[in-house]
N, C-alpha and C positions, 0 to 999 in steps of 0.2 A: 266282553261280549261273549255271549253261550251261546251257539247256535244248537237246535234240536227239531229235530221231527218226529215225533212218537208213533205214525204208523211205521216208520222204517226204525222206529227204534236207534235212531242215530243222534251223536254230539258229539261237539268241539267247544273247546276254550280256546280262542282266537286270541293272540294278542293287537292287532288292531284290525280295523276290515272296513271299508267303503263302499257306496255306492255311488258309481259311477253312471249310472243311466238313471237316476231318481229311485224313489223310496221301493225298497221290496222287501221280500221274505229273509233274503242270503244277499250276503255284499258281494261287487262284482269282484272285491281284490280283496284278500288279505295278506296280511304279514304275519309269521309267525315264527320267535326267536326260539331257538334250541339250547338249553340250557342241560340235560344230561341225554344219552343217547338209551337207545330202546324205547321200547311202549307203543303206543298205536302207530298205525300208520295214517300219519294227518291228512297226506295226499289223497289217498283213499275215500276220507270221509269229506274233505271241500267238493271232489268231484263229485259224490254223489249230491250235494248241496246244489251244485254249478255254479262253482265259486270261477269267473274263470283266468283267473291269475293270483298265483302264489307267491309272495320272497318268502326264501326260508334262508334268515339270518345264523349264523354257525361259524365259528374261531376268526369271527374278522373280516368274513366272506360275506357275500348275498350272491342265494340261487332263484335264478327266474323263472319260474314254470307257468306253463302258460296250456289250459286246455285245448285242447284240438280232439276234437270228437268225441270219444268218449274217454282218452288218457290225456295225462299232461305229460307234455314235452319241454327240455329243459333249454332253452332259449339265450340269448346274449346280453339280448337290451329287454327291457319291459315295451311291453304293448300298453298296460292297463295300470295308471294310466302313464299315459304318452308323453308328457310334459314333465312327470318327476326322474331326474337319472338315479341310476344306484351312486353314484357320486354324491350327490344330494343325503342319500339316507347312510350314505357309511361313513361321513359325516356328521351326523345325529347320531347316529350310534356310538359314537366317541363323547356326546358329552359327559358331564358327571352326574346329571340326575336326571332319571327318568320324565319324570312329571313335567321336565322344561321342553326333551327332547320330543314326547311326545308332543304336546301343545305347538312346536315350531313345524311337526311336521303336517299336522291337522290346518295349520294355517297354511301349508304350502301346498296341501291338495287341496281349499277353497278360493287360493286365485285363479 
């Protein structure tokens, strides 16, 4: 998924993102794995979307940010949503292909 807005001139390539409150422009959660370090600052560009909860996956870990006004703050548990633990997704992150992990996870945000 691309997210874009051309009056602000702004994008992200998300690696997954939901909407949690029904259909909209910007998903209320994404996830987004880090695979080499530098380049944008993604946090940056979700907030301005009002994205308003991030995992950002990294060497094994999951960080939870979570907006509170106009910054994100970096948090324990997930707020958004509420029902998945990072347990759950570090979990998924261990299997061996992509394409299954994602799909278990996509069923585990529509119970």
């Amino acid at each position: 998924m691309t997210l874009r807005e051309k009056p602000k001139d702004r994008g992200v390539e998300l690696d997954e993102g939901h909407e949690i409150d029904g259909p909209k422009a910007f998903p209320d959660f994404a996830i987004e794995l880090v695979w080499t370090s530098g380049g944008l600052d993604k946090l940056e560009i979700y907030r301005a979307f009002g994205v308003r909860a991030v995992w950002i996956g990294c060497d094994g870990r999951i960080e939870v940010h979570a907006l509170k006004g106009d910054a994100y703050q970096g948090i324990a548990a997930s707020e958004i949503p509420s029902d998945l633990g990072l347990g759950a997704v570090a979990t998924l992150a261990t299997r061996p292909g992509q394409t299954g992990a994602v799909r278990e996870l996509r069923a585990s945000l529509r119970r």
